[in-house]
C-alpha positions as CSV (number, residue, x, y, z in Angstrom):
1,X,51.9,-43.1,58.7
2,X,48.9,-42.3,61.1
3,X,49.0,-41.3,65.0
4,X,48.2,-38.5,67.4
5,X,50.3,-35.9,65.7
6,X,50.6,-37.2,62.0
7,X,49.1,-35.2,59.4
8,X,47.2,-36.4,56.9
9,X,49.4,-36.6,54.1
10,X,50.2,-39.3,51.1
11,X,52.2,-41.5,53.2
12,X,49.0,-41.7,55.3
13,X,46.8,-42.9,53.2
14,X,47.7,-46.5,53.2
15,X,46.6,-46.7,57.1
16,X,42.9,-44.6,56.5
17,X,39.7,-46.8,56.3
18,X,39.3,-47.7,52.4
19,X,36.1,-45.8,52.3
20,X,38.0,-42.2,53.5
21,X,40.4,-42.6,51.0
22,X,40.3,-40.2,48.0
23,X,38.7,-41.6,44.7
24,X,41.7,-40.6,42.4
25,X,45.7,-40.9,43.0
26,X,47.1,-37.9,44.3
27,X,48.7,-35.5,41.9
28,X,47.6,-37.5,39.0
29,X,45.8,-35.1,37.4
30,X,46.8,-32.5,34.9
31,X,45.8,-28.9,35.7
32,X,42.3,-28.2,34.0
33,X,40.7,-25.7,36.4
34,X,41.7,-22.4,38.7
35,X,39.2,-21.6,41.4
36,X,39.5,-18.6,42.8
37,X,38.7,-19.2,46.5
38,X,40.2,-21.6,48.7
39,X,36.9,-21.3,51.4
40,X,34.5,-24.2,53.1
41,X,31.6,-24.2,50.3
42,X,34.2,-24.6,47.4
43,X,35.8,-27.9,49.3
44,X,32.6,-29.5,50.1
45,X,30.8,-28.3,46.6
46,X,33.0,-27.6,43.5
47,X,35.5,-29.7,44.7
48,X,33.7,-33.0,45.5
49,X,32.1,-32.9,41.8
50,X,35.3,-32.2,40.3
51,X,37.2,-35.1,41.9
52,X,33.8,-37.3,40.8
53,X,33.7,-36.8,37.6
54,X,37.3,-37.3,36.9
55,X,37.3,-40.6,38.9
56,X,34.3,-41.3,36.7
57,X,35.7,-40.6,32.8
58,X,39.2,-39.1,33.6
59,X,40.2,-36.4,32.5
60,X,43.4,-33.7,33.5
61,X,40.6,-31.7,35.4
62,X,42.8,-30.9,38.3
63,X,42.2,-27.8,40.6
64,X,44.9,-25.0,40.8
65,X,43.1,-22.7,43.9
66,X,43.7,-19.6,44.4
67,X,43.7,-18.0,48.0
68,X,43.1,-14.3,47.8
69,X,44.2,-13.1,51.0
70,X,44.2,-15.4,54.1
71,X,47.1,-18.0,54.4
72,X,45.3,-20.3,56.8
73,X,43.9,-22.7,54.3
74,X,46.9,-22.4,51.9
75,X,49.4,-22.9,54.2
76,X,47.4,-26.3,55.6
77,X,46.6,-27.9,52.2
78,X,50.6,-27.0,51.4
79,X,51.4,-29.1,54.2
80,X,48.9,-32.0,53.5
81,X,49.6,-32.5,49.8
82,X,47.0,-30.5,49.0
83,X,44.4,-33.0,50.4
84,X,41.4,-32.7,52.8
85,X,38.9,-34.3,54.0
86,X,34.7,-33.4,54.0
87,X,33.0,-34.8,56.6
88,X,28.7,-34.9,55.6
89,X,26.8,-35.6,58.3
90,X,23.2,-36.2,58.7
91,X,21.3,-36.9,62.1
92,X,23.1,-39.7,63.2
93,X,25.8,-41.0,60.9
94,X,28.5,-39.2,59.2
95,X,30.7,-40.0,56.3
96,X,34.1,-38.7,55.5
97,X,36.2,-39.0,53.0
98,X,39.6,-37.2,51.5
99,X,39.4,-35.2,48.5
100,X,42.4,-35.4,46.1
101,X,41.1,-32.8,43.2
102,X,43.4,-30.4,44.1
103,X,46.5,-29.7,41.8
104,X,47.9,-26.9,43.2
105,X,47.5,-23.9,45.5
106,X,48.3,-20.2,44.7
107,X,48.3,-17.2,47.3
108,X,47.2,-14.0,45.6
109,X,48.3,-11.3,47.9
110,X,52.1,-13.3,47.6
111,X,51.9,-13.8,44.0
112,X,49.4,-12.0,42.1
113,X,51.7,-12.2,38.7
114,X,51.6,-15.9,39.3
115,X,47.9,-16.2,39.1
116,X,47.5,-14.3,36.1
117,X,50.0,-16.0,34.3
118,X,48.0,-19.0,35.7
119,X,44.7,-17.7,33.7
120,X,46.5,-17.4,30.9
121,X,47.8,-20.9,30.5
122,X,46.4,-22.7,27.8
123,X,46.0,-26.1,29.7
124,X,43.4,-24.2,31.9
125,X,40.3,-23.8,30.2
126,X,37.4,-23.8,33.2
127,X,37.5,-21.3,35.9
128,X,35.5,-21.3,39.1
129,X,34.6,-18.8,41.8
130,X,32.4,-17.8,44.6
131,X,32.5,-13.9,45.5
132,X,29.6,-14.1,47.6
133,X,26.5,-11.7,46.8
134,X,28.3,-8.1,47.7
135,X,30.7,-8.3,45.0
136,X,27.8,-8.0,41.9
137,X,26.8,-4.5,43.4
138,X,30.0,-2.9,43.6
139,X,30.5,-0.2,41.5
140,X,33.9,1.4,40.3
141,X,37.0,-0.4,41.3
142,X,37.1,-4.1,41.0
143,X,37.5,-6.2,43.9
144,X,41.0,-8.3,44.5
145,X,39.2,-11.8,43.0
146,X,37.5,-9.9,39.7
147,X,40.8,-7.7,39.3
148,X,42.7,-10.7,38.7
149,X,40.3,-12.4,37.1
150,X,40.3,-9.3,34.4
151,X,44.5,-9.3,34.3
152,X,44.1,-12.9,33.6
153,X,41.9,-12.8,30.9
154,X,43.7,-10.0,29.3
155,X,47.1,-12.1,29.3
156,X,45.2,-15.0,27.7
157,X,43.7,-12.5,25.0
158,X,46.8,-11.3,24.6
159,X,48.7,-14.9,24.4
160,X,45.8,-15.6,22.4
161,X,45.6,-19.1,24.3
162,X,42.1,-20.7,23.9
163,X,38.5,-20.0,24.9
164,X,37.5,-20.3,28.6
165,X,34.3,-20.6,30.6
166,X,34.4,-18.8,33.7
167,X,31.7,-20.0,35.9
168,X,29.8,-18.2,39.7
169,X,28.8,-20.4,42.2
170,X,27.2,-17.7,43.6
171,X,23.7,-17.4,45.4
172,X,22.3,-14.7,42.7
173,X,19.9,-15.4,39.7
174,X,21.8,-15.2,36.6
175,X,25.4,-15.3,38.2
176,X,26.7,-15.9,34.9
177,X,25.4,-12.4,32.8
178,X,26.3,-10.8,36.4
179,X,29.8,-11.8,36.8
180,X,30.3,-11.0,32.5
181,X,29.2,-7.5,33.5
182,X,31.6,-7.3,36.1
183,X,34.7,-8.4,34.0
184,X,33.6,-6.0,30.9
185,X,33.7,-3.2,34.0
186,X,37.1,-4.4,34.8
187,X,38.4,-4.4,31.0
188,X,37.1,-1.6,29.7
189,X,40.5,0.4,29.8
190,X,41.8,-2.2,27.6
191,X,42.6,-2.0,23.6
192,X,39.6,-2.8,22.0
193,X,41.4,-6.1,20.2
194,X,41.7,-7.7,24.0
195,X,37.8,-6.6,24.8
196,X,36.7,-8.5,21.3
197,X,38.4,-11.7,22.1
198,X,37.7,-11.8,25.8
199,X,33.6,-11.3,24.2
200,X,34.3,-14.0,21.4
201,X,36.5,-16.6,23.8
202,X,35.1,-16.4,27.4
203,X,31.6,-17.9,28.2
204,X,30.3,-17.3,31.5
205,X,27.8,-20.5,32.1
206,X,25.6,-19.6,35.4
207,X,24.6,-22.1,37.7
208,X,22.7,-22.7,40.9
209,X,24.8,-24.1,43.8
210,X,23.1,-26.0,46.8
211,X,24.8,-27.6,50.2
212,X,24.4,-26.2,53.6
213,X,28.4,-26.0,54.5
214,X,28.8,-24.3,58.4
215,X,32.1,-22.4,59.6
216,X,34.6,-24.7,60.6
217,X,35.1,-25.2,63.9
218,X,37.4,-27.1,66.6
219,X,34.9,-29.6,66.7
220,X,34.6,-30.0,62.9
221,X,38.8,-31.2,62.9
222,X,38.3,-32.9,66.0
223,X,35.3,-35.5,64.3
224,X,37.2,-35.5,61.1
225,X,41.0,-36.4,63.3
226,X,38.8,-39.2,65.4
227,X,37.7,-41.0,62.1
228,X,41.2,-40.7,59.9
229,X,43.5,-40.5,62.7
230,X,45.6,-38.2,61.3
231,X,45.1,-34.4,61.9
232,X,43.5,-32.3,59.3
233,X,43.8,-28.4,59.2
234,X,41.7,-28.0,56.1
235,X,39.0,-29.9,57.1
236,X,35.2,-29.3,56.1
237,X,31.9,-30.1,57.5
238,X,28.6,-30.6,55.6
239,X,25.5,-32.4,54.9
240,X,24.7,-35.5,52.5
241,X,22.3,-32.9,50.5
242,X,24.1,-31.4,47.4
243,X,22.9,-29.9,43.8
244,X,24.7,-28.4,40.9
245,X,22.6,-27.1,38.3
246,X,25.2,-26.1,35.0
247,X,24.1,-23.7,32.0
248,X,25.8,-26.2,29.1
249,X,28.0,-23.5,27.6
250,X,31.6,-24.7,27.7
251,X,33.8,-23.5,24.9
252,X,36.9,-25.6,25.7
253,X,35.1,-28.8,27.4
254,X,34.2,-29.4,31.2
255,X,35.0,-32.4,33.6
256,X,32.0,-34.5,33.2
257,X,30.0,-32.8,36.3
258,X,27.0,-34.8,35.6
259,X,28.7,-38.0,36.2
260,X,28.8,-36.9,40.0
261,X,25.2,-35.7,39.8
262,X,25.9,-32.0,38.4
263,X,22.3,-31.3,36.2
264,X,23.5,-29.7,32.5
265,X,20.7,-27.3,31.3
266,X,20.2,-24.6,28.8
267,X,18.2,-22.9,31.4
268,X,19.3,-21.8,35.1
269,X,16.7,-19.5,35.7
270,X,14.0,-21.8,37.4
271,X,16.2,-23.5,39.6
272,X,17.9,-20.3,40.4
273,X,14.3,-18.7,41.6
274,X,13.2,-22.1,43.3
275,X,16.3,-22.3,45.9
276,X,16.7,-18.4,46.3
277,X,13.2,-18.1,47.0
278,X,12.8,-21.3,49.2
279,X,16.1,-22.7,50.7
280,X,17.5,-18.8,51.0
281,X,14.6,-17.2,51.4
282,X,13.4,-19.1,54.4
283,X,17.4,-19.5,55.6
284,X,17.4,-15.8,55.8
285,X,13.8,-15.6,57.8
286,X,15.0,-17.8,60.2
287,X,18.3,-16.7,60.7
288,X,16.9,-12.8,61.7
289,X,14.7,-14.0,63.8
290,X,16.5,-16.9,65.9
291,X,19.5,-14.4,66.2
292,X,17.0,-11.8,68.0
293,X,15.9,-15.1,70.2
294,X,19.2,-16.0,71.0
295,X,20.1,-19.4,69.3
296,X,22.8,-19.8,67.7
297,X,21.8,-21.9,65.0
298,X,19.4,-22.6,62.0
299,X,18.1,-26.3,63.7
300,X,17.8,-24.4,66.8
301,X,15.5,-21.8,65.5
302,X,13.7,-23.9,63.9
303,X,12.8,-26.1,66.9
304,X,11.4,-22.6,68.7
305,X,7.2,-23.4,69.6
306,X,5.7,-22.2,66.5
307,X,8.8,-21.3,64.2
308,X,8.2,-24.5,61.8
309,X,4.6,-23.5,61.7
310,X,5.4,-20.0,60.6
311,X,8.2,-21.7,57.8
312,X,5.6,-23.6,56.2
313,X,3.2,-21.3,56.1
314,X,6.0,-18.7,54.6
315,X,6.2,-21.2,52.1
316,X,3.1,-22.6,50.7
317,X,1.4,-19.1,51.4
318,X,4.1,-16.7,50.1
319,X,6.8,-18.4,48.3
320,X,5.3,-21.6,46.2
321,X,2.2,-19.4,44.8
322,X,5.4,-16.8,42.7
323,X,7.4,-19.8,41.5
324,X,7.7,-21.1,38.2
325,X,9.0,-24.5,38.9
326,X,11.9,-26.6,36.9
327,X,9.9,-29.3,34.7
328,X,9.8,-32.2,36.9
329,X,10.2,-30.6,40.3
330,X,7.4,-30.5,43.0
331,X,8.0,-27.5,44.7
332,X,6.5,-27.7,47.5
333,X,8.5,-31.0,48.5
334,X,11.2,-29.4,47.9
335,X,10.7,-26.7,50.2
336,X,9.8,-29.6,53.0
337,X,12.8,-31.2,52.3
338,X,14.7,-27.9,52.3
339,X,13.2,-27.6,56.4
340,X,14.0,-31.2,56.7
341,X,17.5,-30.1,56.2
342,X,17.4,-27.1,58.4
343,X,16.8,-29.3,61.1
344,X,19.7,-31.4,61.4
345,X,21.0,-30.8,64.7
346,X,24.6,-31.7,63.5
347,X,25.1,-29.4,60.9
348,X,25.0,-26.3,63.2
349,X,24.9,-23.3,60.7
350,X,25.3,-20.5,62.9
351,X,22.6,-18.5,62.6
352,X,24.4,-14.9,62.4
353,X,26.8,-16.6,59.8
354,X,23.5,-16.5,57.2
355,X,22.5,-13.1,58.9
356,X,25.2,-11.7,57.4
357,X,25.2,-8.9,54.0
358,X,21.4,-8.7,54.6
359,X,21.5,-5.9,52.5
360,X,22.0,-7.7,49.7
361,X,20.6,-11.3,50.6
362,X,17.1,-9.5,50.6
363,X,16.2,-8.2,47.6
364,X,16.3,-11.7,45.6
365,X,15.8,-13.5,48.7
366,X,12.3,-11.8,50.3
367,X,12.1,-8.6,49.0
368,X,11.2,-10.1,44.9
369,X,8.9,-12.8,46.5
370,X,6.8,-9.8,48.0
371,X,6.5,-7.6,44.8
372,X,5.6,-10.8,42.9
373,X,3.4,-12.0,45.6
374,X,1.4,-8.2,45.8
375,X,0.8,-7.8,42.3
376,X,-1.1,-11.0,42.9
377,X,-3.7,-9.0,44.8
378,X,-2.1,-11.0,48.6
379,X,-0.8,-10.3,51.3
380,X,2.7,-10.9,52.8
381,X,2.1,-11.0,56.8
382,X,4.7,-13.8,57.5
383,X,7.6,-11.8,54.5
384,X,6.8,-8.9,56.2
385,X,7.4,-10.3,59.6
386,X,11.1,-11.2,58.2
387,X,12.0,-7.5,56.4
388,X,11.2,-6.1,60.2
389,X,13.6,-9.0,61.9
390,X,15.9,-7.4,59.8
391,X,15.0,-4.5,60.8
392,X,15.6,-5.2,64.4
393,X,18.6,-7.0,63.8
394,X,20.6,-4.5,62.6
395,X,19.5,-2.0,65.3
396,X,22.6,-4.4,67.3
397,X,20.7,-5.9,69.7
398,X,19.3,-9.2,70.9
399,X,16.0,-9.7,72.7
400,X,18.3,-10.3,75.7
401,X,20.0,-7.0,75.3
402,X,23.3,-9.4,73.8
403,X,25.4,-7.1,71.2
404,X,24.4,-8.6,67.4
405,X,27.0,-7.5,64.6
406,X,26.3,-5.7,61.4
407,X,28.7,-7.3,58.9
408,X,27.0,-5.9,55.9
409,X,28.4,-3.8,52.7
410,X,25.6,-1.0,53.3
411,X,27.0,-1.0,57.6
412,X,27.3,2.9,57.4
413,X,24.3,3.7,55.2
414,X,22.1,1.4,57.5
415,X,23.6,3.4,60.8
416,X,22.7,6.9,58.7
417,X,19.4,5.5,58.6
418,X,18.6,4.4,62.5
419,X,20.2,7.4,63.6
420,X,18.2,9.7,61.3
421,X,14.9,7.9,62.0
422,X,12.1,9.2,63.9
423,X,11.7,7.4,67.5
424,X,9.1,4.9,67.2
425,X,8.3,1.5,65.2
426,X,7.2,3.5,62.5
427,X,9.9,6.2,62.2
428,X,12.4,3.1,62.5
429,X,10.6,1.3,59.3
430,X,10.0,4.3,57.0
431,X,14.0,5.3,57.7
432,X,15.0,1.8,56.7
433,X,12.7,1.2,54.0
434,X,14.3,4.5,52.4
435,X,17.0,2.4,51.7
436,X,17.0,1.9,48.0
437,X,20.0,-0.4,47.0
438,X,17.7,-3.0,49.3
439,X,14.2,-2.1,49.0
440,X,12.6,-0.5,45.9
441,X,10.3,2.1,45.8
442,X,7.8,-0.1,44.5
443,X,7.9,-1.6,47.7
444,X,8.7,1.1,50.5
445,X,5.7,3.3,49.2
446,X,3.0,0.5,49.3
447,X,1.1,1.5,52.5
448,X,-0.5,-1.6,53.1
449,X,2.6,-3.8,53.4
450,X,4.5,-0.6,55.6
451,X,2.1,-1.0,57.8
452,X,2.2,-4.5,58.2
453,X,5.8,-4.4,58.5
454,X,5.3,-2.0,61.2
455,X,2.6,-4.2,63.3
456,X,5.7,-7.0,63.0
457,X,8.5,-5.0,64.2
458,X,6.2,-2.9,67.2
459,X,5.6,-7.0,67.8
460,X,9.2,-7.4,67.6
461,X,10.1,-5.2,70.0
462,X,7.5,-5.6,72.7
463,X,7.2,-9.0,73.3
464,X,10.7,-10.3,71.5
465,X,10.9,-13.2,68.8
466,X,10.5,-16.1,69.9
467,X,7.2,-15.1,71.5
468,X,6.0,-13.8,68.3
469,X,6.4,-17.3,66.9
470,X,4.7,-19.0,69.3
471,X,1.8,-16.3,69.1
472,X,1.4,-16.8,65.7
């Protein structure tokens, strides 16, 4: 049943266009895989392979998720039979289509015993999660996703129920070793016999995840309500573009990812330097800078007189020369295509939504690209003119004097800094570049670079961003 207030559901799929309609039968799937997540990327990524490969060569790959604290998304997919749909839109044409990969839905904060117990059940035997980047460097205490994670893992040690590969879909080189690190932290109270067969059972593949997914916003469930007439609350927005690059280390099998396009490898690491470097690395430049100029998104930076200009010469000046490519990619197409993207107008990626946890999207993002980059005997004009964006944009204000938010890990130790710094560009940049957990000494104490990074920011301030660009 559709109509103005139906919502999508499994008696409404009969009356969607055959082309929204999910690839696989509702439900029909055994459980196979937790994620741990319930948010945008993992519904318009993880998800779409998943339910691809299993209407490709079967397979009880189903997807129990896992919400850690908001009910939102769990409470909507609850009411729609755990389906939604993922609208990709390019310039002038978007598909949509529902998603049926989901199995089941867990809310952590309700039921934590429930998703341990989960993890421990021998039917499951991949599990999935996005952290985002802040989660790697915290020290001490395990967070709410990784504590689980390690009470889940200790059940199935304990239940002695089958090996596991637990896999990041996280934007950091070698996610995999990263988020093994971070488990062994969590586990290391336990009895030694638990720690042996969590090291001899649990492989933790790493991967390299790519698709520009925006916030969802009213307008996002009003496009996807026009086209299935039904309402959707769960409801993601994205582009065509997607990539899954997959270390090949599954101890228990794997839906058949690269039936949907996923690329098996032995190898992350190049593909994890070429889009951190390029597609984050220049996401992250122009994010800084178009907040400080006011837009409000990615496409609409990009589109500022002399903003492309400066991203390609970013690029094929800075970037492309410390890259080791993947056999068989061009990187420097790549990184066209990668602006190519950025200018969609539809997908509007907000641009303080990347500006976000700076302090830790730098380091692999710009700050690497500049060491590697210097100990090539060059310079880093257009890098450095992104590290004092950032610099600007966490002093909290626009170049129209609008309030810009610091949501970042390192908020307090970045305040400490501003309000400890000399008065001046160059007390401002030598109090932030003492800021270790983002920029090593390596790179603070080369004079050359500080004082281009100075130049930038003095620029910065006087005659605002967007003018910079175009001056350029």
């Amino acid at each position: 049943m559709t109509g103005p207030g139906a919502l999508l559901r499994r008696s409404a799929l009969a009356g969607l266009p055959a082309e929204c309609r999910p690839l696989i039968e509702p439900g029909a799937a055994g459980p196979g895989v937790v994620h741990l997540g319930l948010g945008a990327f993992f519904r318009a990524h993880q998800a779409v392979y998943t339910e691809e490969a299993m209407a490709s060569a079967g397979g009880d790959w189903g997807i129990v998720a896992v919400a850690p604290r908001s009910r939102a998304v769990f409470d909507a997919l609850r009411a729609q039979d755990l389906m939604f749909a993922v609208a990709s839109t390019a310039a002038h044409h978007t598909d949509v289509r529902v998603v049926a990969a989901l199995t089941g839905v867990l809310y952590a904060a309700g039921d934590p015993g429930a998703v341990v117990a989960l993890l421990a059940d021998p039917r499951i035997r991949v599990v999935t999660l996005t952290l985002t980047e802040k989660a790697y460097v915290a020290a001490g205490e395990p967070g709410v996703i990784t504590g689980l994670l390690a009470r889940g893992l200790l059940a199935r040690a304990r239940a002695d129920a089958g090996p596991l590969a637990v896999v990041s879909c996280d934007n950091l080189p070698g996610n995999g070793g990263r988020l093994r690190d971070l488990v062994s932290q969590a586990v290391r109270a336990a009895g030694t016999r638990e720690q042996e067969w969590i090291a001899g059972n649990v492989a933790f593949p790493s991967t390299t995840v790519d698709r520009i997914v925006p916030a969802v916003t009213p307008g996002t469930l009003d496009l996807v309500r026009a086209r299935l007439g039904v309402h959707d609350l769960a409801a993601v927005q994205t582009e065509p573009y997607r990539q899954w690059i997959v270390e090949d280390a599954f101890p228990h099998g794997r839906p058949a990812w690269e039936h949907a396009g996923a690329v098996l490898t032995d190898d992350t690491g190049p593909y994890d330097q070429l889009k951190l470097r390029t597609l984050n690395g220049l996401h992250s430049s122009l994010a800084y800078l178009g907040a400080l100029a006011g837009r409000a998104t990615i496409a609409e930076t990009l589109a500022l007189p002399g903003a492309r200009e400066f991203a390609e010469l970013l690029l094929a000046e800075e970037i492309l020369p410390t890259l080791t490519p993947p056999a068989g990619v061009d990187p420097a197409a790549y990184g066209q295509s990668v602006l190519d993207r950025f200018g969609n107008p539809a997908i509007r990626h907000r641009t303080l939504q990347v500006a976000t946890d700076g302090s830790q999207k730098l380091p692999p993002r710009i700050v690497r690209t500049v060491l590697d980059r210097r100990a090539q005997g060059r310079p880093t004009p257009r890098a450095a003119l992104v590290v004092a964006a950032w610099m600007r944009f966490v002093q909290g204000t626009a170049d129209d004097g609008r309030p810009l938010p610091l949501d970042d890990p390192l908020a307090g130790r970045i305040r400490a800094a501003l309000a400890d710094a000399r008065p001046g560009p160059a007390g401002v940049v030598e109090a932030l570049l003492g800021l270790r957990a983002v920029f090593p000494a390596a790179f603070a104490h080369d004079t050359r670079l500080r004082e281009l990074i100075v130049a930038a920011f003095a620029d910065l301030t006087r005659h605002g961003a967007a003018a910079t660009l175009a001056g350029l």
